[in-house]
N, CA, C and O atoms as CSV, one atom per row, in Angstrom:
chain,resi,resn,atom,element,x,y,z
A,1,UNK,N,N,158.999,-112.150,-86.578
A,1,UNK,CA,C,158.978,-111.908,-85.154
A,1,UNK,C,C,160.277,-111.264,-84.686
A,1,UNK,O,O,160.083,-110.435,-83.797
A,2,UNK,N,N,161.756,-111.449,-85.103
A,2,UNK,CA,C,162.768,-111.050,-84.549
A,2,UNK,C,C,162.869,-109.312,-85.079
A,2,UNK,O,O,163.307,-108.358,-84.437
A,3,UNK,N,N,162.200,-109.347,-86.690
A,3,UNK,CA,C,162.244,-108.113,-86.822
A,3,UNK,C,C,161.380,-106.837,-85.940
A,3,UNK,O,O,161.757,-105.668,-85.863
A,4,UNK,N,N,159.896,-107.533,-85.199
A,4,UNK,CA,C,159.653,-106.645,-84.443
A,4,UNK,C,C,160.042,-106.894,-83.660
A,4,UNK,O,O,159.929,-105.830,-83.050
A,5,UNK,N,N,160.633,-107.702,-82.838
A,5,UNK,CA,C,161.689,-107.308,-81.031
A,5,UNK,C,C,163.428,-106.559,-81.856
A,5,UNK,O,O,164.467,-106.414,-81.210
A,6,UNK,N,N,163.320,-106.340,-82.807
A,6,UNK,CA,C,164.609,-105.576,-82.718
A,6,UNK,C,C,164.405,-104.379,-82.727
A,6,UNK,O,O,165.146,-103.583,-82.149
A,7,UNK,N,N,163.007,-103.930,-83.611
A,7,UNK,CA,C,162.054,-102.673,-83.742
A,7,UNK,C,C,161.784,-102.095,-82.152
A,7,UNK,O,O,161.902,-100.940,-81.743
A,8,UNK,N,N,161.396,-103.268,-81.445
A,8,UNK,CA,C,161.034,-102.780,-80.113
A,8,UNK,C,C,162.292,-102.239,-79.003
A,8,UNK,O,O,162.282,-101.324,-78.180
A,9,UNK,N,N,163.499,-103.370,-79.430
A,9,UNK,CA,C,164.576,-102.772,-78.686
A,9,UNK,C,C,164.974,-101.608,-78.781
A,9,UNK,O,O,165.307,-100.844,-77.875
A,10,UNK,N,N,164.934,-101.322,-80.674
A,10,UNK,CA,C,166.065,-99.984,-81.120
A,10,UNK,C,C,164.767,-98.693,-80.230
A,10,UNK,O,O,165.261,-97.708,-79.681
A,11,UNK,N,N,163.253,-98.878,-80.208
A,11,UNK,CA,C,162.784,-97.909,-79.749
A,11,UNK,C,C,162.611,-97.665,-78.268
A,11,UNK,O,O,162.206,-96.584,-77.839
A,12,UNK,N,N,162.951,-98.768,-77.434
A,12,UNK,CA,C,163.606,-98.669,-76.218
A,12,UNK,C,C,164.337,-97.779,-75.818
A,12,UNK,O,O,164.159,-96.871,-75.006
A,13,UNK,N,N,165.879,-98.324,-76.936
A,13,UNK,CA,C,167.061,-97.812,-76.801
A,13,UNK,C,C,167.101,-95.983,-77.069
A,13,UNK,O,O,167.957,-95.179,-76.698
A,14,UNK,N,N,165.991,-95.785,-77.748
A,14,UNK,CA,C,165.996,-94.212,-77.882
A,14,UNK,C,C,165.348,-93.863,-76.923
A,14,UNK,O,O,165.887,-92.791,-76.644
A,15,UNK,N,N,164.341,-94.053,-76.013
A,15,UNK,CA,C,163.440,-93.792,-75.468
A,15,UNK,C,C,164.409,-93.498,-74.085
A,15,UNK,O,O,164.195,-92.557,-73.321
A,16,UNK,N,N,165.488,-94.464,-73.920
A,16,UNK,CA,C,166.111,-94.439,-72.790
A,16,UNK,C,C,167.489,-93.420,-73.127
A,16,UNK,O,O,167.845,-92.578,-72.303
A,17,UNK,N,N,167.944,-93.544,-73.966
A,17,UNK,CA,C,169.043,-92.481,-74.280
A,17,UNK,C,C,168.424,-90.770,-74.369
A,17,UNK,O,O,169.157,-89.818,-74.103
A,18,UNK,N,N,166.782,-90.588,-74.840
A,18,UNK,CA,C,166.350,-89.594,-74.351
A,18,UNK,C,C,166.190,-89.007,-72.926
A,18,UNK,O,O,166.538,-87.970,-72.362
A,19,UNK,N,N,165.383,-90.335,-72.533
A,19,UNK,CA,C,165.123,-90.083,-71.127
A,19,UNK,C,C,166.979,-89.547,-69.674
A,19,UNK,O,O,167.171,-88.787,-68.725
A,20,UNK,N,N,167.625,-90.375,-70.317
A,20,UNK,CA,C,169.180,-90.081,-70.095
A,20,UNK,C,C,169.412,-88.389,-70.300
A,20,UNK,O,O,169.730,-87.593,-69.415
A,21,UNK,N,N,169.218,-88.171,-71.375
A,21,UNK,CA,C,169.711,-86.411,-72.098
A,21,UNK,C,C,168.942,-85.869,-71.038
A,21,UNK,O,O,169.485,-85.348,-70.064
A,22,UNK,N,N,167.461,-85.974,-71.189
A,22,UNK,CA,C,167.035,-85.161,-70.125
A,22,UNK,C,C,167.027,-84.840,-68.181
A,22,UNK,O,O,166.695,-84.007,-67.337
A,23,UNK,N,N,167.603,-86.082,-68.336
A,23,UNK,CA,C,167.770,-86.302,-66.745
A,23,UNK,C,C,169.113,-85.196,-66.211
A,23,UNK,O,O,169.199,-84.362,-65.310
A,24,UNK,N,N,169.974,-85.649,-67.187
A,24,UNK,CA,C,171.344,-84.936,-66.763
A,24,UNK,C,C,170.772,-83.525,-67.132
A,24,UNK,O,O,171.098,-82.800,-66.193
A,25,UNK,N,N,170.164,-82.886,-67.936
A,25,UNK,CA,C,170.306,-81.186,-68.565
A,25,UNK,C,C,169.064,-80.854,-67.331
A,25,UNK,O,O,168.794,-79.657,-67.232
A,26,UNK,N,N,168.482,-81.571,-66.622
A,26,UNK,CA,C,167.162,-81.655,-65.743
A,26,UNK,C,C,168.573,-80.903,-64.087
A,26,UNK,O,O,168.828,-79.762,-63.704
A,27,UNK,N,N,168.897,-81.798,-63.797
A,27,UNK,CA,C,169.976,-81.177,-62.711
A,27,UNK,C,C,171.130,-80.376,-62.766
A,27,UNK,O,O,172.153,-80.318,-62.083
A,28,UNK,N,N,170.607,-79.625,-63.989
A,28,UNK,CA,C,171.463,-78.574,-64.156
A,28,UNK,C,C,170.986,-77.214,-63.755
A,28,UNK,O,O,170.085,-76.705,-64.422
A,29,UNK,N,N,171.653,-76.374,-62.417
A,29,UNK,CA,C,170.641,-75.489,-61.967
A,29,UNK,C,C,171.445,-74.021,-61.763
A,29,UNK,O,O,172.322,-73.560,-61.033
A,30,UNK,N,N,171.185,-73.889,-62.100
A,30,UNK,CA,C,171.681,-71.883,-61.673
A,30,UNK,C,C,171.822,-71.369,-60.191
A,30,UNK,O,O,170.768,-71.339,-59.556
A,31,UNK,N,N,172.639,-71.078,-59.730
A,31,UNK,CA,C,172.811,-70.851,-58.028
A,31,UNK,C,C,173.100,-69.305,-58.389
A,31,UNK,O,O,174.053,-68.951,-59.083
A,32,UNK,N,N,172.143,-68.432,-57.819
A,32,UNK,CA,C,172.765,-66.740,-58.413
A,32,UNK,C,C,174.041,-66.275,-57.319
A,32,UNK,O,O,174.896,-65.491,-57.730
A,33,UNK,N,N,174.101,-66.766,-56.028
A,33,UNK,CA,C,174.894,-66.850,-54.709
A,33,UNK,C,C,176.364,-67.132,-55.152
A,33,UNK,O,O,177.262,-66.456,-54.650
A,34,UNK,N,N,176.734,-68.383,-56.342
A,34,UNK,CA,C,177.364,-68.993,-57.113
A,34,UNK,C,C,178.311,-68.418,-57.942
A,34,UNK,O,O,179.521,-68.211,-58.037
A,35,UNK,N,N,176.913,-68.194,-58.678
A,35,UNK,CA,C,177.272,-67.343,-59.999
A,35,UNK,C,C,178.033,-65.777,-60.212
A,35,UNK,O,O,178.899,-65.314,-60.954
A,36,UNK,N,N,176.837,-65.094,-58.689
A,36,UNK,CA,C,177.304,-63.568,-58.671
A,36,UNK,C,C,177.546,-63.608,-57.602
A,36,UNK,O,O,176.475,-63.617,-56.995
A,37,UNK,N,N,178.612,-63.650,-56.725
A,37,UNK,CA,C,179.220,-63.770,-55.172
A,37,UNK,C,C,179.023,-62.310,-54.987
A,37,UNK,O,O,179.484,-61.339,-55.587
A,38,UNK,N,N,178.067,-62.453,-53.812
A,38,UNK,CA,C,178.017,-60.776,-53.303
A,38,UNK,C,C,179.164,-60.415,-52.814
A,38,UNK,O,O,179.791,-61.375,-52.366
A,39,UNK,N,N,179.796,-59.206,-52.702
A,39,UNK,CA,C,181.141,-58.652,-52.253
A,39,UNK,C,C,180.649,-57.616,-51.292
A,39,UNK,O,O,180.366,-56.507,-51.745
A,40,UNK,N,N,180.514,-57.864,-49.971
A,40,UNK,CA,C,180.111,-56.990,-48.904
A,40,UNK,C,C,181.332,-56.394,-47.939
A,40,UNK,O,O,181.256,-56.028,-46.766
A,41,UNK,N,N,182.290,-56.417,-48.682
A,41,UNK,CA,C,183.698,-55.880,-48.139
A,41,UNK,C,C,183.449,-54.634,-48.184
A,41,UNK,O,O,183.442,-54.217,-47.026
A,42,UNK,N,N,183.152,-53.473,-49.225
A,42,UNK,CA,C,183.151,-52.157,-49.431
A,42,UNK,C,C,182.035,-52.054,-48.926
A,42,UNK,O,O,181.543,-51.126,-49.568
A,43,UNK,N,N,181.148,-52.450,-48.057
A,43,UNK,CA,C,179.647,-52.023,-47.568
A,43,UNK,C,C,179.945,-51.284,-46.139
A,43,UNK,O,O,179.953,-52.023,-45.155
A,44,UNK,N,N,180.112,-50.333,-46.002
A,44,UNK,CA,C,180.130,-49.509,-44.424
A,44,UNK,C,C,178.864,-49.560,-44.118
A,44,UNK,O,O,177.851,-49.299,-44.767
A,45,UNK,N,N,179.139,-50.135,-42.446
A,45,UNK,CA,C,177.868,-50.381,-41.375
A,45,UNK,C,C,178.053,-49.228,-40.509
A,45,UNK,O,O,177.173,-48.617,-39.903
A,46,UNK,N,N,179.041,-49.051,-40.521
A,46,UNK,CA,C,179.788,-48.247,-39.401
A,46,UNK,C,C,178.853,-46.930,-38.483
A,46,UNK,O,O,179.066,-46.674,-37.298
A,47,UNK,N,N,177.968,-46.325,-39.221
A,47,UNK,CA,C,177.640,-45.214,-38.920
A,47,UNK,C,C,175.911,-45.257,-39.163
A,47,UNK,O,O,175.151,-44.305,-38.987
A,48,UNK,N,N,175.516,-46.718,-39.642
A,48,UNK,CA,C,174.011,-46.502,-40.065
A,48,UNK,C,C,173.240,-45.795,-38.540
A,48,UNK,O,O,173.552,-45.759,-37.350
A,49,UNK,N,N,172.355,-45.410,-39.184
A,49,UNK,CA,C,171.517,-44.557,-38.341
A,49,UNK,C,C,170.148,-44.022,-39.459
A,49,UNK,O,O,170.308,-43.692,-40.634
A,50,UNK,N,N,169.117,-44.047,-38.876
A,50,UNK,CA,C,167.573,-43.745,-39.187
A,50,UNK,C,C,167.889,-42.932,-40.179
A,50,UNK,O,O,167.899,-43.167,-41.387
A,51,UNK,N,N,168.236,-41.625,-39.407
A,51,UNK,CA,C,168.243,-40.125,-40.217
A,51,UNK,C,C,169.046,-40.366,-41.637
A,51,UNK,O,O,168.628,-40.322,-42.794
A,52,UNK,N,N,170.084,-40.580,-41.219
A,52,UNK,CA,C,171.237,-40.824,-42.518
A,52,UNK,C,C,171.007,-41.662,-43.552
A,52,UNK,O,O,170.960,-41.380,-44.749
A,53,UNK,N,N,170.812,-43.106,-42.821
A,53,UNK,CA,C,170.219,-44.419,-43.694
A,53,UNK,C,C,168.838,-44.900,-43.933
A,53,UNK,O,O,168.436,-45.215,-45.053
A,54,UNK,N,N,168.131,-44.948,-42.874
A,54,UNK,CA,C,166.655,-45.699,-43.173
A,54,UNK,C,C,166.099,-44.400,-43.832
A,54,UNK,O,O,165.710,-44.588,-44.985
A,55,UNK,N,N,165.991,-43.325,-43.439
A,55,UNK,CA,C,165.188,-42.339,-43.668
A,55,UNK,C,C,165.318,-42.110,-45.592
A,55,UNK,O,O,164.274,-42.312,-46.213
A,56,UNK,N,N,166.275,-41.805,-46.208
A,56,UNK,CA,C,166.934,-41.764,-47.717
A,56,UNK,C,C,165.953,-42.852,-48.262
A,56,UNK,O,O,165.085,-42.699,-49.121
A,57,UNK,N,N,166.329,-44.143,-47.476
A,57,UNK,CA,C,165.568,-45.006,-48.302
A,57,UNK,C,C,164.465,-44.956,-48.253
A,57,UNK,O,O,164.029,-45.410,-49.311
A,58,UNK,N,N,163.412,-44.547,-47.386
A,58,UNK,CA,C,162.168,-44.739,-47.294
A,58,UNK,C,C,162.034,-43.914,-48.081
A,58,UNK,O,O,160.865,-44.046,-48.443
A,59,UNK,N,N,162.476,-43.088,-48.632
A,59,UNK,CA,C,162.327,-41.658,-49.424
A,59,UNK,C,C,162.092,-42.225,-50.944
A,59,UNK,O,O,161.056,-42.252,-51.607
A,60,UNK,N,N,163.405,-42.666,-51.260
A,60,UNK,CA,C,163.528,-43.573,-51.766
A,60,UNK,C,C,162.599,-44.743,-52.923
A,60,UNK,O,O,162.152,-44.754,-54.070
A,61,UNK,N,N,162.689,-45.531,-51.852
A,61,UNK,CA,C,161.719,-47.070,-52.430
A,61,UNK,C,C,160.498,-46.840,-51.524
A,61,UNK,O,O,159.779,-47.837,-51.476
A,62,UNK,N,N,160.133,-45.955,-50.903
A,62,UNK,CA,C,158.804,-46.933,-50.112
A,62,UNK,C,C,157.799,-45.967,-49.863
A,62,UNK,O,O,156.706,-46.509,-49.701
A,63,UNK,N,N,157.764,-44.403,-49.749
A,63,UNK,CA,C,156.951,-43.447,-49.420
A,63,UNK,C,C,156.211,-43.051,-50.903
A,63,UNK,O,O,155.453,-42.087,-51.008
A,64,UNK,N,N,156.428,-43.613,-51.602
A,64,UNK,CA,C,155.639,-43.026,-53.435
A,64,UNK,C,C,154.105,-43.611,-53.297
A,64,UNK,O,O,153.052,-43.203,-53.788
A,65,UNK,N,N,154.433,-44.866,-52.328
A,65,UNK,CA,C,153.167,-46.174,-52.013
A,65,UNK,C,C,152.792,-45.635,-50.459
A,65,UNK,O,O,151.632,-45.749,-50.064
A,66,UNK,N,N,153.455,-45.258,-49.911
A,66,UNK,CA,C,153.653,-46.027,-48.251
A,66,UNK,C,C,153.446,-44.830,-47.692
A,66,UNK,O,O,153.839,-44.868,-46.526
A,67,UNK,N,N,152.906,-43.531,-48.055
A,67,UNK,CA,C,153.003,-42.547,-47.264
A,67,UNK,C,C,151.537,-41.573,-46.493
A,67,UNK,O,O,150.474,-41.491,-47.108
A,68,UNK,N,N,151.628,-41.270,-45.858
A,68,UNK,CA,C,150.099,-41.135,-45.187
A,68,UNK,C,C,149.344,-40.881,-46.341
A,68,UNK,O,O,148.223,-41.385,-46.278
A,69,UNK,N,N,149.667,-40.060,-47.723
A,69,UNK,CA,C,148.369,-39.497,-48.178
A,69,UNK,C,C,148.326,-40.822,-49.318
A,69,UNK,O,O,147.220,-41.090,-49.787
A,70,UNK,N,N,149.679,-41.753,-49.820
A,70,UNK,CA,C,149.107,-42.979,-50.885
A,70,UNK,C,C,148.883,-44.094,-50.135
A,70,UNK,O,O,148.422,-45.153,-50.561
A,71,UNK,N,N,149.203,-43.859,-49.041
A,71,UNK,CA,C,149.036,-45.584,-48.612
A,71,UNK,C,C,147.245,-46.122,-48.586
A,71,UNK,O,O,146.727,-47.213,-48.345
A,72,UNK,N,N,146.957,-45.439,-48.773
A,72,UNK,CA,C,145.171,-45.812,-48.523
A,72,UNK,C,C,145.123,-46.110,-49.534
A,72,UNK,O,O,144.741,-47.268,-49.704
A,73,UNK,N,N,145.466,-45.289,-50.786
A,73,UNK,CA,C,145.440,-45.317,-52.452
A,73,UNK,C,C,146.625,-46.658,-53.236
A,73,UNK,O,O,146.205,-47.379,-54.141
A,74,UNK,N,N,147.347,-46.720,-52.968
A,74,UNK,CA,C,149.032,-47.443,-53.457
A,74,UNK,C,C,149.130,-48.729,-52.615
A,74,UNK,O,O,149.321,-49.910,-52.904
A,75,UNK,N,N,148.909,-48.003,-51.373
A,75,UNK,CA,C,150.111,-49.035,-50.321
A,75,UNK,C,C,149.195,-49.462,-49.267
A,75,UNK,O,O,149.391,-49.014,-48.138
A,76,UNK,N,N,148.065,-50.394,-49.505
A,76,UNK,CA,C,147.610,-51.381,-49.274
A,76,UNK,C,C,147.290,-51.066,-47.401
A,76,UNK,O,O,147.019,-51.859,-46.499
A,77,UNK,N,N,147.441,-49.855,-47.401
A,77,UNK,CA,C,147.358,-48.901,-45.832
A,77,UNK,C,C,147.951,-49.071,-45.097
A,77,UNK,O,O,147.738,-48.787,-43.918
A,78,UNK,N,N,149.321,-49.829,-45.754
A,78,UNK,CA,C,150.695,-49.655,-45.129
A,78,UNK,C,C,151.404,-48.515,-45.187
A,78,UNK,O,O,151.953,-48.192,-46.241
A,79,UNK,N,N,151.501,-47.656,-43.922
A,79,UNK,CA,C,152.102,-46.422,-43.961
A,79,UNK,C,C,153.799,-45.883,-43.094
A,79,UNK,O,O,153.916,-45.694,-41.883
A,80,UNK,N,N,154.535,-45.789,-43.781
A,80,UNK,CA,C,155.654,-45.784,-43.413
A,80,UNK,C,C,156.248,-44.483,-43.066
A,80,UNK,O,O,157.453,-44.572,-42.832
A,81,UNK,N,N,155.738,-43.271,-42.961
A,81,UNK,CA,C,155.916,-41.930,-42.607
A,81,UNK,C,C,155.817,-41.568,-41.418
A,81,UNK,O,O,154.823,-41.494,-40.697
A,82,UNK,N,N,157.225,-41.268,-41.162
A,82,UNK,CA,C,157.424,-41.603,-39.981
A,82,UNK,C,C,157.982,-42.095,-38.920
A,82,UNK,O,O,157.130,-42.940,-38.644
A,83,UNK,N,N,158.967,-42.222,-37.929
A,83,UNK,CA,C,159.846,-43.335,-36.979
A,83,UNK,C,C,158.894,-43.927,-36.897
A,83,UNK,O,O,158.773,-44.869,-37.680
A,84,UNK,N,N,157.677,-43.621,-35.820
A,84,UNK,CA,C,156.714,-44.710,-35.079
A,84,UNK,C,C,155.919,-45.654,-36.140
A,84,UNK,O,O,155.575,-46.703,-35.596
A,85,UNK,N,N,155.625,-45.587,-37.178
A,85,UNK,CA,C,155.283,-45.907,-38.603
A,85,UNK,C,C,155.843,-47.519,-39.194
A,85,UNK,O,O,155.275,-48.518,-39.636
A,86,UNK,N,N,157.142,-47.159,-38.943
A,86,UNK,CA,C,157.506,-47.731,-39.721
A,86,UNK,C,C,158.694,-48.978,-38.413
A,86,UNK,O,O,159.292,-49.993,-38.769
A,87,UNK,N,N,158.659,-48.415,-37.070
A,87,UNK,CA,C,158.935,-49.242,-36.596
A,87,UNK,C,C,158.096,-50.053,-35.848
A,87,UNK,O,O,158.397,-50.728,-34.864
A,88,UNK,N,N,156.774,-49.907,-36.515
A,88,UNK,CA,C,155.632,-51.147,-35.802
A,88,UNK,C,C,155.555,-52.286,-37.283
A,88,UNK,O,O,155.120,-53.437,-37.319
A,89,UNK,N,N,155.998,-51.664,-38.111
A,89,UNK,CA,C,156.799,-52.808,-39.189
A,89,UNK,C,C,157.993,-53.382,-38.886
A,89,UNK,O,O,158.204,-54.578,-39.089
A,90,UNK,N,N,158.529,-52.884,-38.573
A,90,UNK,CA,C,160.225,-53.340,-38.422
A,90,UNK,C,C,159.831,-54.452,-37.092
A,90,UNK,O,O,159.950,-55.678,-37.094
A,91,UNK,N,N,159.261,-53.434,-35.839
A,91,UNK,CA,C,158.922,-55.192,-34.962
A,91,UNK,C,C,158.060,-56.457,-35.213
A,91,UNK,O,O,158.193,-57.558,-34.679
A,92,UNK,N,N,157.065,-56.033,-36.221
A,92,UNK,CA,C,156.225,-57.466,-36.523
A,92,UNK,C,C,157.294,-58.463,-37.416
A,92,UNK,O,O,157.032,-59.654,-37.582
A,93,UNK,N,N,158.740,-57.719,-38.063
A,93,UNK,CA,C,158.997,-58.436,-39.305
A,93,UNK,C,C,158.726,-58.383,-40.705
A,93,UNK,O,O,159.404,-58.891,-41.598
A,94,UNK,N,N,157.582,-57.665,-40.825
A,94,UNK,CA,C,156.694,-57.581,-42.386
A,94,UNK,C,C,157.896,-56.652,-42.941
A,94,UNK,O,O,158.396,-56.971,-44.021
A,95,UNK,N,N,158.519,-55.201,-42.061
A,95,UNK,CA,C,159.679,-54.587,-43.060
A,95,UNK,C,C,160.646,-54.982,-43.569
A,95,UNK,O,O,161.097,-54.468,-44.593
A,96,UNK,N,N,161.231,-56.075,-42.914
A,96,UNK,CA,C,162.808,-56.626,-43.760
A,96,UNK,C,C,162.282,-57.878,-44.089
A,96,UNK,O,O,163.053,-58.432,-44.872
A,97,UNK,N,N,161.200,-58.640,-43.806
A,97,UNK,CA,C,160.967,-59.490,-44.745
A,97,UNK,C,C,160.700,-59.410,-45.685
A,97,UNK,O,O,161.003,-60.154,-46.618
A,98,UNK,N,N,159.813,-58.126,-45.688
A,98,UNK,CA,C,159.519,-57.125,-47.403
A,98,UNK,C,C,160.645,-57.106,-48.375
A,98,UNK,O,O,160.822,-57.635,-49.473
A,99,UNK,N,N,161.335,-56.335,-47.625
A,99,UNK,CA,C,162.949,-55.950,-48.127
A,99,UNK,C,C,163.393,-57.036,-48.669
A,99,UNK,O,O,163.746,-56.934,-49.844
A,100,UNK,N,N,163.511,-58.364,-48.012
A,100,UNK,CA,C,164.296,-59.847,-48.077
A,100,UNK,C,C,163.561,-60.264,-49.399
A,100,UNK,O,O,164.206,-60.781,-50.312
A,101,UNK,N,N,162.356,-60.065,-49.493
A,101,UNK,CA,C,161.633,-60.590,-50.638
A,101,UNK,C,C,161.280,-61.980,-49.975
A,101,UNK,O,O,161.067,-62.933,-50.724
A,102,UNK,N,N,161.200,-62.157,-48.461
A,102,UNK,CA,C,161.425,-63.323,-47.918
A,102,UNK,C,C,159.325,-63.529,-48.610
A,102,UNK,O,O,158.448,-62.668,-48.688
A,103,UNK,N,N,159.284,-65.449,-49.050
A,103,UNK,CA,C,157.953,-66.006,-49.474
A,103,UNK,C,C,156.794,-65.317,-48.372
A,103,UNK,O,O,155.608,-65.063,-48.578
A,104,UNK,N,N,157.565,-65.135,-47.216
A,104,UNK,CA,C,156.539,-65.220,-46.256
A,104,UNK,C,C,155.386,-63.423,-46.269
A,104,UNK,O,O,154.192,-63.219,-46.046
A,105,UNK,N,N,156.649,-62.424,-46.678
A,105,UNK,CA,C,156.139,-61.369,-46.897
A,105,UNK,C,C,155.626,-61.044,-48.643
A,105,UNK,O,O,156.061,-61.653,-49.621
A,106,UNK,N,N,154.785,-60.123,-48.657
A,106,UNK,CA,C,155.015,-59.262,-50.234
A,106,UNK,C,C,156.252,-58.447,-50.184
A,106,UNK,O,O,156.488,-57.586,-49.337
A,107,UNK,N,N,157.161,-58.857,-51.346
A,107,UNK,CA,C,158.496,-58.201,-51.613
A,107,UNK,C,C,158.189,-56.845,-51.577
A,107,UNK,O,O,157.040,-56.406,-51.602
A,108,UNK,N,N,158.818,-56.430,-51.542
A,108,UNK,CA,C,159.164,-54.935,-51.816
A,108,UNK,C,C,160.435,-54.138,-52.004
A,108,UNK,O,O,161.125,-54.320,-51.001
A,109,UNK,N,N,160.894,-53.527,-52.652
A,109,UNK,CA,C,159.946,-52.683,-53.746
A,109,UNK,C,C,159.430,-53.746,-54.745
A,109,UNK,O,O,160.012,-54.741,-55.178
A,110,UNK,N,N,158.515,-53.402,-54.933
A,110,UNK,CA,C,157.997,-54.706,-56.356
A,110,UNK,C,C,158.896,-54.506,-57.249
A,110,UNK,O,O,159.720,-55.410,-57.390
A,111,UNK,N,N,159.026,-53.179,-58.185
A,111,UNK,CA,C,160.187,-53.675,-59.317
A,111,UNK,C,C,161.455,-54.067,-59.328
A,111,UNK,O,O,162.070,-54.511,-60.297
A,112,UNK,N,N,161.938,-53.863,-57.984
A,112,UNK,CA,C,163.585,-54.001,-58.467
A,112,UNK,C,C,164.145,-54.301,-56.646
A,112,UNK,O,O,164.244,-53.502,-55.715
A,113,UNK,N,N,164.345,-55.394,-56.699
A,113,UNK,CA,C,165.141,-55.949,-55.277
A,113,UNK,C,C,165.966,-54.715,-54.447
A,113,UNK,O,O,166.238,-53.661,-55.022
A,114,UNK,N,N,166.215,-54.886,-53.484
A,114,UNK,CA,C,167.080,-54.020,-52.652
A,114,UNK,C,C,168.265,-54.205,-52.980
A,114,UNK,O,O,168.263,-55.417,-53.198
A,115,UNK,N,N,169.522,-53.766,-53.212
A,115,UNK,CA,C,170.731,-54.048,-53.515
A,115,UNK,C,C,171.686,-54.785,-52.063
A,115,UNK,O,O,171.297,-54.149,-51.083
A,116,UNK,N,N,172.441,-55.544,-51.734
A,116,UNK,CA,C,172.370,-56.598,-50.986
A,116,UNK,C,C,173.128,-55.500,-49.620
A,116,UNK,O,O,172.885,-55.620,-48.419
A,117,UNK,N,N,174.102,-54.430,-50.284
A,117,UNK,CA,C,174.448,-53.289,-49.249
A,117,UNK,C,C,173.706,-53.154,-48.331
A,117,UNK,O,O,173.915,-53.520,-47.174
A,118,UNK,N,N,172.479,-52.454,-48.877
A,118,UNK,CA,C,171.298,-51.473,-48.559
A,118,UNK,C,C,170.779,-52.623,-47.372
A,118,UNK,O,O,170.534,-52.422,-46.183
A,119,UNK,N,N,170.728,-53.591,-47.974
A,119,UNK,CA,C,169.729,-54.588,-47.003
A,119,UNK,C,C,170.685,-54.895,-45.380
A,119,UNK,O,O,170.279,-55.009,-44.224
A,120,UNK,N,N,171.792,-54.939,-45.854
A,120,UNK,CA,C,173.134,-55.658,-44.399
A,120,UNK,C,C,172.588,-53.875,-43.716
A,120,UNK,O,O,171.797,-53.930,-42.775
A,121,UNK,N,N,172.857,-52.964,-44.020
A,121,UNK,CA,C,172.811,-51.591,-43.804
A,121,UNK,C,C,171.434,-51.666,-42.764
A,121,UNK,O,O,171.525,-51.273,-41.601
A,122,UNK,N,N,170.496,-52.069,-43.176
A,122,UNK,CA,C,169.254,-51.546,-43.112
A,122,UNK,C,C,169.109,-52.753,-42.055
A,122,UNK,O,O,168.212,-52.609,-41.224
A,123,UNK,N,N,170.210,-54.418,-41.957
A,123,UNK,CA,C,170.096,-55.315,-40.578
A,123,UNK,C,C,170.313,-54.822,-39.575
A,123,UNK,O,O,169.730,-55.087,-38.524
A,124,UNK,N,N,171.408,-53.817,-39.760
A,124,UNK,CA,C,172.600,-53.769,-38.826
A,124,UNK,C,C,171.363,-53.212,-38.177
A,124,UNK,O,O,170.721,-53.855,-37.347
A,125,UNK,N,N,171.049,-52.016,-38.569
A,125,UNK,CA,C,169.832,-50.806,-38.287
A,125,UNK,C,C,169.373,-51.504,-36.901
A,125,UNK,O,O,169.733,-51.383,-35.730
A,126,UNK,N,N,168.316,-52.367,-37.643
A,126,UNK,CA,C,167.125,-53.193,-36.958
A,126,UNK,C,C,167.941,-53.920,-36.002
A,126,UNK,O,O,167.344,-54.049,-34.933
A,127,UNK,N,N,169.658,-54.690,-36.023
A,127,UNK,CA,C,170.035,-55.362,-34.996
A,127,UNK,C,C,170.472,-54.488,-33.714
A,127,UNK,O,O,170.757,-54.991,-32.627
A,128,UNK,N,N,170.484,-52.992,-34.019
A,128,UNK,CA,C,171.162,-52.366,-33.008
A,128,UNK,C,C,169.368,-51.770,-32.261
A,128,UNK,O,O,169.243,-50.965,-31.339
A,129,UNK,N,N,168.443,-52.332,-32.865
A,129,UNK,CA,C,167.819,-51.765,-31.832
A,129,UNK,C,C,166.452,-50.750,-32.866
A,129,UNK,O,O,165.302,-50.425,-32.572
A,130,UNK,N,N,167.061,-50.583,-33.765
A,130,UNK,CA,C,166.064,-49.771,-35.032
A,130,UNK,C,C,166.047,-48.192,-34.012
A,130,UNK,O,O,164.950,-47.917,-33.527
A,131,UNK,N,N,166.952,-47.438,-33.783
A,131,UNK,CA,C,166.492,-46.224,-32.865
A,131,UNK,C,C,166.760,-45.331,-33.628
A,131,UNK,O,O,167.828,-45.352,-34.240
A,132,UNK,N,N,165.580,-44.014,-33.827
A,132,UNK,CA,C,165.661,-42.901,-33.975
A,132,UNK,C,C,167.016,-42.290,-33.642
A,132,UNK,O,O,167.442,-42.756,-32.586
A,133,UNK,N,N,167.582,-41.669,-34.031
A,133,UNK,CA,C,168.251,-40.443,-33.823
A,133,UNK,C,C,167.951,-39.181,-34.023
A,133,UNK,O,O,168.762,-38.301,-33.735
């Protein structure tokens, strides 16, 4: 009898020194904010404007899908060609939440995130008002 309660302890004792290993390697988490500190010091806001800034990008990441003749075909008949286009996106939210990759929208561009510049660039845009020039 003592030999199986010592059997039962020693397999306790592993059961709990496992359960231990995994708990601690379990709250071990990756913060990318952390890890890769964005550096938005060299990012000029200074001068964004449609023509100069939004326009490049739509060129860019978003008219290959988004443009009157693919968006029926690509881009889900989201059409971004255009000021008036693309700022009845920008007021619902669906455009920089796109951009944000925020859960609430479909990200966009699908392959490859906005670079964090492009995105402050493309706030400022939308905070001053999103206006044509």
């Amino acid at each position: 009898m003592k030999r199986k309660q010592k059997i039962i302890t020693i397999v306790i004792m592993q059961l709990l020194i496992v359960f231990c290993i995994l708990s601690f390697n379990a709250c071990y988490y990756d913060n990318e904010e952390e890890l890769y500190p964005v550096d938005l010091t060299n990012c000029d806001t200074t001068n964004v404007a449609y023509k100069k800034t939004i326009l490049p990008y739509l060129h860019l990441q978003c008219l290959n899908c988004h443009s009157t003749t693919t968006a029926p075909i690509y881009g889900n008949n989201i059409n971004l060609e255009g000021y008036s286009n693309v700022k009845k996106y920008v007021d619902n939210g669906s455009f920089f939440g796109s951009i944000l990759w925020n859960a609430s929208y479909k990200p966009m561009p699908m392959d490859l995130k906005t670079d964090d510049c492009t995105i402050l660039k493309i706030k400022v845009w939308i905070d001053n008002g999103a206006i044509e020039d």
